[in-house]
C-alpha positions as CSV (number, residue, x, y, z in Angstrom):
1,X,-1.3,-55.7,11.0
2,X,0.0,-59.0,11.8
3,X,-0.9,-62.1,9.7
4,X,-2.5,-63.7,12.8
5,X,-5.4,-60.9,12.9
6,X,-3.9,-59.4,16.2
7,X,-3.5,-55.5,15.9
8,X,-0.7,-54.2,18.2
9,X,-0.4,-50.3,17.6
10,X,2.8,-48.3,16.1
11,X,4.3,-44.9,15.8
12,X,6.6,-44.0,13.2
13,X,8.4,-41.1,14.7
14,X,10.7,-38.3,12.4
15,X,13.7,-36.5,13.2
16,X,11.8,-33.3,12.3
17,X,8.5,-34.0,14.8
18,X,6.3,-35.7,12.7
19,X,4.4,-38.6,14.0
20,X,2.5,-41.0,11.7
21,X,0.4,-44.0,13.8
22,X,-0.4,-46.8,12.5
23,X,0.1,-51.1,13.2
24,X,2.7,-52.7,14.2
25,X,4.5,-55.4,11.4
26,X,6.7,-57.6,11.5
27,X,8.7,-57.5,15.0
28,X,7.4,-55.1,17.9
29,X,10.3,-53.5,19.2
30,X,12.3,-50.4,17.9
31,X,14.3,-49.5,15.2
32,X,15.9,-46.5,14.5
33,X,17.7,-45.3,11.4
34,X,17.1,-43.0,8.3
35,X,14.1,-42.8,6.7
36,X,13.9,-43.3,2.8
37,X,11.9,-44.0,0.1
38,X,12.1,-46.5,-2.4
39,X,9.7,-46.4,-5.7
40,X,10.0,-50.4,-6.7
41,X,6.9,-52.3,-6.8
42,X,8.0,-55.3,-6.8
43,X,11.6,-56.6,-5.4
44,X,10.6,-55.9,-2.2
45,X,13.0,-59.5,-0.7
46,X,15.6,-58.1,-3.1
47,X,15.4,-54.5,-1.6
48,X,15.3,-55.8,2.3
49,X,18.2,-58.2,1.7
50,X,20.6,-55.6,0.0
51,X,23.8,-54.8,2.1
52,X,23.3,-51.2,0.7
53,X,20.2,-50.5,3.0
54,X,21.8,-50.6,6.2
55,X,20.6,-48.6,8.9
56,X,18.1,-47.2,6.7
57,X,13.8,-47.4,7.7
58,X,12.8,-48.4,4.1
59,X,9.3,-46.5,3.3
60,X,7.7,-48.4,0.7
61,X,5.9,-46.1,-2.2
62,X,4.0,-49.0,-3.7
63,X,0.8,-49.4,-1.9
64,X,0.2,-53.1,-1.2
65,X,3.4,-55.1,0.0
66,X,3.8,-58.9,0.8
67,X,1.3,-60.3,-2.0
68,X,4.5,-62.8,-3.2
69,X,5.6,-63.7,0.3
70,X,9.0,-64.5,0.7
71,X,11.1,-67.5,-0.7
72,X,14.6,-69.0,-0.2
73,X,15.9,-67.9,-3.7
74,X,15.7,-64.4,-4.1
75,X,17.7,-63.5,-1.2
76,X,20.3,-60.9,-2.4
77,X,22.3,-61.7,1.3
78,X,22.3,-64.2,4.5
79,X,19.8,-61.9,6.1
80,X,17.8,-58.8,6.3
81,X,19.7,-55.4,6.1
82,X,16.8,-52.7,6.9
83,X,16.9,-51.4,10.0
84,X,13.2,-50.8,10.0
85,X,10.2,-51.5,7.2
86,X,7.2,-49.2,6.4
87,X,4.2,-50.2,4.0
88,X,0.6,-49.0,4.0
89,X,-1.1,-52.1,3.0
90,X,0.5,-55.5,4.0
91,X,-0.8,-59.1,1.7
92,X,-3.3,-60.7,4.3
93,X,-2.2,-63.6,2.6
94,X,0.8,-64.6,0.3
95,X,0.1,-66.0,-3.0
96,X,3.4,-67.1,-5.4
97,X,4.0,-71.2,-5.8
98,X,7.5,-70.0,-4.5
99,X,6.0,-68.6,-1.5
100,X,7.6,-70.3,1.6
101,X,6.4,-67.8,4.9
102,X,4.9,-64.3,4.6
103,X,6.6,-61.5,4.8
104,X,5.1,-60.4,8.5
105,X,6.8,-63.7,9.4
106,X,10.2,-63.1,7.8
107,X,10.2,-59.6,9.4
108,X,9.4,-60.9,12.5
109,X,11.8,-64.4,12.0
110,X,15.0,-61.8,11.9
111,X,13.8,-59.2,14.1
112,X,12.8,-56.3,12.0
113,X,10.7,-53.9,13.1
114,X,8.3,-52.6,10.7
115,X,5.1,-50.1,10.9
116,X,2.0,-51.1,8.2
117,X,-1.8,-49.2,7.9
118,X,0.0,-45.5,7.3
119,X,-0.7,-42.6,4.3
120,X,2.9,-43.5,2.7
121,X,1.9,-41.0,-0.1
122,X,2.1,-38.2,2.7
123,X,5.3,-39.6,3.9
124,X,7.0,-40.0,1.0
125,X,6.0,-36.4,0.1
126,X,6.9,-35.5,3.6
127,X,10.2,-36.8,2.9
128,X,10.7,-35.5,-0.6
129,X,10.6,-31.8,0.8
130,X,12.1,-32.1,4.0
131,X,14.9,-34.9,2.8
132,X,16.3,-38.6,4.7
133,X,16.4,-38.0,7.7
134,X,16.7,-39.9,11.0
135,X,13.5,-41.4,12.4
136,X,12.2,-44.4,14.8
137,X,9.3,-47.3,14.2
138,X,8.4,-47.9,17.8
139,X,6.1,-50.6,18.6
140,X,4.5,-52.9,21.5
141,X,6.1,-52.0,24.7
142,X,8.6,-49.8,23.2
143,X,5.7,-47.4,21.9
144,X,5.5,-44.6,24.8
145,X,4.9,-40.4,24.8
146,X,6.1,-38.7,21.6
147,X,8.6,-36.6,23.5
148,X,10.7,-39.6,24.4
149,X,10.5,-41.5,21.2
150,X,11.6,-38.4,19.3
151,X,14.7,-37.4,21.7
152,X,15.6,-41.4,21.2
153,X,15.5,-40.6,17.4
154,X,17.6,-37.2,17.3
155,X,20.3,-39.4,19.7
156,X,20.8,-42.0,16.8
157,X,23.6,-41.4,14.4
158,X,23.5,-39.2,11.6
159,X,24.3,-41.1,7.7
160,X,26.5,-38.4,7.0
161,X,29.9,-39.6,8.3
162,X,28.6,-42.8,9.2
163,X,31.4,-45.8,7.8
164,X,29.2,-49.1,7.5
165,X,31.0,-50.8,4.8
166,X,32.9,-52.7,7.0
167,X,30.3,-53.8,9.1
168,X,28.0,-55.5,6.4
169,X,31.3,-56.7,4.2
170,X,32.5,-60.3,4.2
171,X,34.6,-61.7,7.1
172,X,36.4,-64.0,5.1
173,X,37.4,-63.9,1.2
174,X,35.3,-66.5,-0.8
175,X,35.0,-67.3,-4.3
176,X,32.5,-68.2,-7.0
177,X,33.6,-70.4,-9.5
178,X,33.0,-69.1,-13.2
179,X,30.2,-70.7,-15.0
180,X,31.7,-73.2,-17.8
181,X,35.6,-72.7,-18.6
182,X,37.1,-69.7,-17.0
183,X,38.1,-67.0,-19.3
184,X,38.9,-64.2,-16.5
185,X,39.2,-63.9,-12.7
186,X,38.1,-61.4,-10.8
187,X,38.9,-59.5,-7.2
188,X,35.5,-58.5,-6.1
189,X,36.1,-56.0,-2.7
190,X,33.2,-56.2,-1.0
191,X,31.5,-53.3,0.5
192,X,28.1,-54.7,0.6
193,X,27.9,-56.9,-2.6
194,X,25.1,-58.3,-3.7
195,X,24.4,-62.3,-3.9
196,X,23.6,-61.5,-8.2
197,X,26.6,-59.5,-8.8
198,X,29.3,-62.9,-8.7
199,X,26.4,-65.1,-10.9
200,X,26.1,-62.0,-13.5
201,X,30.4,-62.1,-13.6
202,X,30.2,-66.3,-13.1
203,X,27.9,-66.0,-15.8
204,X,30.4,-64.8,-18.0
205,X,33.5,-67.4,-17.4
206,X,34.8,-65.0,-14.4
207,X,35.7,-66.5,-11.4
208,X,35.3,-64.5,-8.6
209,X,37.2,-63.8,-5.7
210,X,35.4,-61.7,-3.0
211,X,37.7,-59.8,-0.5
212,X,36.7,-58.1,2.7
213,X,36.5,-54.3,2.4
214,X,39.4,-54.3,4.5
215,X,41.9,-56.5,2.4
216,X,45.2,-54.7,1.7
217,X,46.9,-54.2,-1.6
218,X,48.9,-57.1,-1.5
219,X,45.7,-59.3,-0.6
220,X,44.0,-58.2,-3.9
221,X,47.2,-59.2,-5.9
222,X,47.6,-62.3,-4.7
223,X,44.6,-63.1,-5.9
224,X,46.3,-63.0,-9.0
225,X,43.4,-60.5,-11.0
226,X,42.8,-59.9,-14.4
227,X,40.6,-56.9,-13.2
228,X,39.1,-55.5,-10.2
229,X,35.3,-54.9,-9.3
230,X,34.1,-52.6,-6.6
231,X,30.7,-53.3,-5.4
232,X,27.6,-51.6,-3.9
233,X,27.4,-50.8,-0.1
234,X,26.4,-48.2,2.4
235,X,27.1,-45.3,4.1
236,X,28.9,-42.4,3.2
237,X,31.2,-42.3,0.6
238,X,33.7,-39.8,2.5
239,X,34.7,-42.5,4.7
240,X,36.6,-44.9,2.7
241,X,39.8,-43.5,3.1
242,X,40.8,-47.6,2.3
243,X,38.9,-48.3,0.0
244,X,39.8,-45.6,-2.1
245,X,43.3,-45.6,-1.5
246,X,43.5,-49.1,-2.8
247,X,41.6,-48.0,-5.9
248,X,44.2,-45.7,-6.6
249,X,46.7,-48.0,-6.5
250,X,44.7,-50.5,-8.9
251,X,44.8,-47.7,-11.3
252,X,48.0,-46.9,-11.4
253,X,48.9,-50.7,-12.2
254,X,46.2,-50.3,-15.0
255,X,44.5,-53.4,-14.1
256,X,40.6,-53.0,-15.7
257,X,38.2,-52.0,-12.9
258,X,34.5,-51.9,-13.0
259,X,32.5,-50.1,-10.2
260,X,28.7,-49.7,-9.4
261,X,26.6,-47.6,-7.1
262,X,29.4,-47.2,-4.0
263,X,31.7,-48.0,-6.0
264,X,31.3,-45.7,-8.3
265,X,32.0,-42.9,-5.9
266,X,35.0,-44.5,-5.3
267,X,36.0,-44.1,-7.8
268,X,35.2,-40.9,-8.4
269,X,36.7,-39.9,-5.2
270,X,39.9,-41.8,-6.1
271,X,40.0,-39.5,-9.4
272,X,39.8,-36.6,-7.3
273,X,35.9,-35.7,-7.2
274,X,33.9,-34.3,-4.2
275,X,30.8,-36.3,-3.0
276,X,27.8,-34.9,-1.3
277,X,24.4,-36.3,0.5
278,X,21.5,-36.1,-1.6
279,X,18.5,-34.7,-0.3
280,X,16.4,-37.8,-0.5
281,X,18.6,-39.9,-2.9
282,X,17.6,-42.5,-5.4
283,X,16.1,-45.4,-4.8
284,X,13.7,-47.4,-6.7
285,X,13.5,-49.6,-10.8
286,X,12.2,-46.9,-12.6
287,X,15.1,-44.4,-12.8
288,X,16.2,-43.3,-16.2
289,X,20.2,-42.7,-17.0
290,X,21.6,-41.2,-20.1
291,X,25.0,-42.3,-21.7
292,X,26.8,-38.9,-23.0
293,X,28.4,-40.9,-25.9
294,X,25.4,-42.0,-27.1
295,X,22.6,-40.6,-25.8
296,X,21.0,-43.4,-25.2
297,X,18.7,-43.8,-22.1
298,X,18.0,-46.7,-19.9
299,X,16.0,-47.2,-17.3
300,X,17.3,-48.6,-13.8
301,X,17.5,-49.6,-10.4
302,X,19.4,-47.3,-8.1
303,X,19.3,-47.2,-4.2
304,X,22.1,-44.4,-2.9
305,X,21.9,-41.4,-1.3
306,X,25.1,-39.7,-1.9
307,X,26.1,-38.5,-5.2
308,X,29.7,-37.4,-6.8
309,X,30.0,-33.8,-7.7
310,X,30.2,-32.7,-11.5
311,X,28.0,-31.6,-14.4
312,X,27.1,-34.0,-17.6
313,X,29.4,-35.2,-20.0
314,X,32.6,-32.6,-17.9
315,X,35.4,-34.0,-18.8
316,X,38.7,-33.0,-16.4
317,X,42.0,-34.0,-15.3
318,X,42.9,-36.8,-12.9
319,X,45.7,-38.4,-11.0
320,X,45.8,-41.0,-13.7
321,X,44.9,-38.9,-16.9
322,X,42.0,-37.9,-18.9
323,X,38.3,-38.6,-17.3
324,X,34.8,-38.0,-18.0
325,X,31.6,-37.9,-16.1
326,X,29.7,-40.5,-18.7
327,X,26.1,-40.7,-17.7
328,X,23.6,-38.7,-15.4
329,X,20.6,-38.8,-14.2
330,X,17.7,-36.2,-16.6
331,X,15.5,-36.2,-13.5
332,X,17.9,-33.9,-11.5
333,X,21.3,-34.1,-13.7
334,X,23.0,-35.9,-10.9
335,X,26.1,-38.1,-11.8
336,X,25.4,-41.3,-12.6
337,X,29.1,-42.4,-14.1
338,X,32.6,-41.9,-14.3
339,X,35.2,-43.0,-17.5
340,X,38.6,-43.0,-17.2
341,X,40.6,-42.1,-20.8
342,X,43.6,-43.4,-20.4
343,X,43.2,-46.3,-17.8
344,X,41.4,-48.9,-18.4
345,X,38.5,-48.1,-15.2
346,X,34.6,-47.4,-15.3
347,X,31.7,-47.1,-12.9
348,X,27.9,-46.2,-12.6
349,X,25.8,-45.1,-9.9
350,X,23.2,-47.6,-11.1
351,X,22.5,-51.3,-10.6
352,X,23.6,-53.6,-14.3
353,X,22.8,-56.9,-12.1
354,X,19.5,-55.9,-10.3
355,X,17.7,-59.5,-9.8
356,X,14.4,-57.8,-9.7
357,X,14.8,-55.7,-12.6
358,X,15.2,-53.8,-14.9
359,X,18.0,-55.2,-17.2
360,X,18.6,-52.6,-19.5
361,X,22.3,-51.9,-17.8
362,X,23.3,-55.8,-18.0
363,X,25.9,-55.0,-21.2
364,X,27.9,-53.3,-18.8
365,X,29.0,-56.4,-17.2
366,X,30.2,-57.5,-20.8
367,X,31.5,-54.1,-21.3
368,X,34.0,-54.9,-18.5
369,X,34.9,-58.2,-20.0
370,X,36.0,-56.3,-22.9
371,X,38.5,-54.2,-21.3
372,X,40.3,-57.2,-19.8
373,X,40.2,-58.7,-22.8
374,X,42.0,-55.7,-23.9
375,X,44.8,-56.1,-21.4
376,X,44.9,-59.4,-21.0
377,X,48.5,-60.5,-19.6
378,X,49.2,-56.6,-18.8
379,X,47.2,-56.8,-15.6
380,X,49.8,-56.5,-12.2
């Protein structure tokens, strides 16, 4: 329901048939994409603003959305990245001393269509069984008979085989300078990096250079890198013929490479694993991870619905030497990292710099510090 009092009616509408009604939020209109689930309960600005959401309907699990408003800091891009938003029970009234709008205005400022007043516990089980799949928010002249919204939705494009790096990465290469002296610097290649990801590195005397996703190899060393971070993004890893290529050839220069989420299936995929689509993916702050060296679990954000292929703690051969598959998931045993042995190179599936929370994973950022540290003046 809007802010203003004013109901307007809406129709979320699934690939699969199913039609929940409810009230239109946020900008009337359509929006079509995949439906997911996401179990936060709070980082809700964070979760809209992430790169890695694109073309995605975000369903949110956590019953009552909007009670911090929205502020100018959290922002984790320039704009909104969900293609549609989904809440039961939207804040009739922000209340944070940060607060600057509320969210139904912010929705509604960049144009996203969103659907409030629905049983997301049915949804989100809905979705659990059947899997992500495509759907539709249809509101305000756009909402018409079921049969016509539903052929719309099973027209849209699949997320399997869909490449979307490029379209939420950087046009141009920026940098971030290091907080205090610089100790390091850094190519970033961005494939839908998140604002925190250069203030965790800055944080820790690297300066950051961040590279569109389609920079070349010469573009990442003239950057001059003492190692190379591969960020976050969407879409399906299978696509990134690029991107993976030029990982391959960072490797085999043994400069020290750190990759999350995305980039972790880069990575994988640039050691030789297979990746698949998850049935309904992770995506949430509460997801535990285990480290196979030390057994020690911590608890995380994720958002990704594709996964590499392999079992807990496998080690196997790669293109550049000994690997291991380094932590998983104990929910469902799904990969959740990838160590190289004998090249300095490392990745999760998990967020270390997740502004909302939790923080357990932040070491890894200083985890990658220590392995240029290690091959500092051997990188290029």
């Amino acid at each position: 329901m809007s802010t203003n009092g004013t109901r307007t009616p809406a129709a979320l509408v699934l690939e699969d048939g199913r039609v929940f009604r409810g009230a239109a939020y946020g900008a009337r209109g359509t929006a079509l994409g995949e439906a997911v689930f996401c179990t936060g309960m709070t980082g809700y600005q964070e979760t809209l603003t992430d790169p890695s959401y694109h073309r995605q309907i975000v369903v949110q699990t956590a019953p009552q959305i909007g009670n911090t408003g929205w502020n100018d800091e959290d922002d984790e891009s320039a704009r909104i990245w969900v293609s549609g938003y989904v809440v039961r029970d939207p804040a009739r009234t922000p209340s944070n001393w940060r607060s600057k709008r509320s969210l139904d205005d912010e929705l509604a400022n960049q144009g996203v269509v969103g659907i409030s007043e629905i049983d997301t516990r049915t949804l989100t089980r809905h979705l659990r069984e059947q899997g992500a799949m495509r759907a539709g928010v249809f509101s305000g002249d756009a909402l018409r008979a079921d049969e016509d919204m539903l052929a719309e939705v099973r027209a849209s494009p699949a997320m399997k085989g869909a490449d979307l790096a490029g379209e939420v990465s950087t046009k141009q290469p920026y940098v971030v300078a290091a907080q205090g002296e610089r100790r390091f610097r850094v190519a970033a290649l961005d494939l839908g990096i998140k604002s925190n990801t250069p203030r965790q590195l800055a944080a820790r005397g690297i300066e950051v250079h961040v590279l569109p996703s389609s920079s070349s190899l010469e573009d990442l060393l003239a950057v001059g890198p003492d190692g190379v971070f591969l960020s976050n993004g969407p879409g399906d890893p299978a696509t990134t013929a690029h991107a993976t290529e030029l990982t391959k050839a960072v490797l085999q220069r043994e400069i020290p490479l750190f990759g999350i989420c995305f980039g972790n299936q880069i990575l994988g995929r640039a050691l030789g694993l297979g990746t698949y689509k998850m049935r309904y993916g992770h995506r949430g702050v509460n997801i535990p991870v285990i480290d196979v060296a030390t057994g020690r679990v911590a608890i995380t954000a994720q958002n990704h619905g594709f996964a590499l292929e392999g079992e807990p703690g496998q080690t196997f051969e790669s293109p550049f030497g000994a690997a291991q598959i380094s932590h998983y998931c104990p929910n469902d045993n799904t990969v959740e990292g990838v160590r190289c042995s004998d090249v300095p190179a490392f990745s999760v599936q998990y967020h270390p710099e997740a502004a909302a929370g939790p923080h357990d994973a932040a070491p890894l950022f200083d985890e990658f510090v220590g392995l240029m540290e290690k091959t500092a003046g051997k990188a290029g």
